[in-house]
C-alpha positions in Angstrom: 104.7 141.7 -130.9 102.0 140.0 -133.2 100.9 136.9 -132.9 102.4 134.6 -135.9 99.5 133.0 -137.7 99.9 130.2 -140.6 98.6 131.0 -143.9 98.0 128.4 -146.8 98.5 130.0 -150.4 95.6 128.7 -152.7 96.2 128.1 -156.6 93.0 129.0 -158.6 91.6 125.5 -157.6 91.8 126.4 -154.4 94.3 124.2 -153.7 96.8 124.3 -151.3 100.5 125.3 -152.9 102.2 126.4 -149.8 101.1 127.3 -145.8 103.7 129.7 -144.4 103.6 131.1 -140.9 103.0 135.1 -141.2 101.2 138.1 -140.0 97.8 139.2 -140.8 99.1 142.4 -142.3 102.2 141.1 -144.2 99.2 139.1 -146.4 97.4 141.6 -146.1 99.8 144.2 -147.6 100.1 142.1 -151.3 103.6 141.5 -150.7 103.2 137.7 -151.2 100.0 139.0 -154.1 96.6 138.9 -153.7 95.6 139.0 -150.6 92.8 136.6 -151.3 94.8 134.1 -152.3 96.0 133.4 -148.6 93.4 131.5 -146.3 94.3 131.5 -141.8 94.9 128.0 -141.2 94.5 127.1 -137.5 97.6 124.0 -136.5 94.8 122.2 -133.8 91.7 122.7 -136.3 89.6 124.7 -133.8 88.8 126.8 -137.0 88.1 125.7 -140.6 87.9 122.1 -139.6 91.3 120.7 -140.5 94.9 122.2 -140.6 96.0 123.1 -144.4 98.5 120.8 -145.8 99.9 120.4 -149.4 97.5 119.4 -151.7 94.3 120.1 -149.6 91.4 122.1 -151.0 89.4 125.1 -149.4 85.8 124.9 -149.4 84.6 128.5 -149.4 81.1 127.0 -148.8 82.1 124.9 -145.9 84.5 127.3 -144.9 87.1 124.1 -144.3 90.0 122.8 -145.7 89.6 119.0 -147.1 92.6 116.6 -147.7 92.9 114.7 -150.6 90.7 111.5 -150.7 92.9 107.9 -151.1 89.9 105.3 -152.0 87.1 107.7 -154.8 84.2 105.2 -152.6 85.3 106.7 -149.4 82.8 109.6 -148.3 83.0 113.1 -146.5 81.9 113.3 -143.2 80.1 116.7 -142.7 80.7 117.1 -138.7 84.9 116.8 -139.4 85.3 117.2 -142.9 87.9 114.4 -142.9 86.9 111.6 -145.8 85.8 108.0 -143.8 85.1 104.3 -145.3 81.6 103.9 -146.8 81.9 100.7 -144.3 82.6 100.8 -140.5 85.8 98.5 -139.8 85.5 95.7 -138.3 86.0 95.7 -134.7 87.3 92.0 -133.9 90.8 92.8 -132.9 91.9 92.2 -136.3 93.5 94.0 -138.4 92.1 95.0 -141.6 93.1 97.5 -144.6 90.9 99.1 -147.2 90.2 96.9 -150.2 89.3 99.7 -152.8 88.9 96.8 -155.5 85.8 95.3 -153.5 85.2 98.3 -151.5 85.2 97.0 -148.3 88.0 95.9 -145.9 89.7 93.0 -145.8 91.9 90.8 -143.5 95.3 91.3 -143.3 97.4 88.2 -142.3 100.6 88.0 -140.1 103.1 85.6 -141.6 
């Protein structure tokens, strides 16, 4: 029997609408509609950087699927295609979150 591969269904944005687990030839036979619409998606990333989700975008030019970014200063690193912190965290055993208001991180206090 085939192997079952996952497929994420892009809207004309290239956005992810739906990843459903199918074989090549079942996308390929325009059942589901065009054909192109429907991008492999790998579940441990060892193709096209990151596994699809909802909401995720395909970049045809970096052949890789991008998640949404949380913080608009946060940038994309190139190597994972994953979005990082404009600033490295601190590394002081503390624990910080991102502070998008003075885009950098900030302490977060136990009570």
């Amino acid at each position: 029997a085939p192997m079952a591969n996952y497929f994420a269904e892009l809207n004309e944005n290239n956005v992810v609408v739906r990843v459903i687990v199918a074989d090549e030839n079942f996308i390929k036979s325009g059942i589901l509609g065009d054909p192109k619409n429907w991008i492999e998606t790998f579940m441990d990333g060892s193709q096209r950087k990151n596994y699809a989700g909802l909401g995720y975008t395909y970049d045809k030019n970096r052949d890789a699927f991008i998640g949404p970014t949380i913080f608009k200063s946060w940038v994309l690193d190139e190597n994972t295609c994953k979005w990082v912190s404009p600033k490295e965290k601190p590394k002081d055993g503390k624990n910080y979150d991102w502070d998008e208001t003075i885009v950098d991180w900030s302490e977060v206090k136990s009570n």
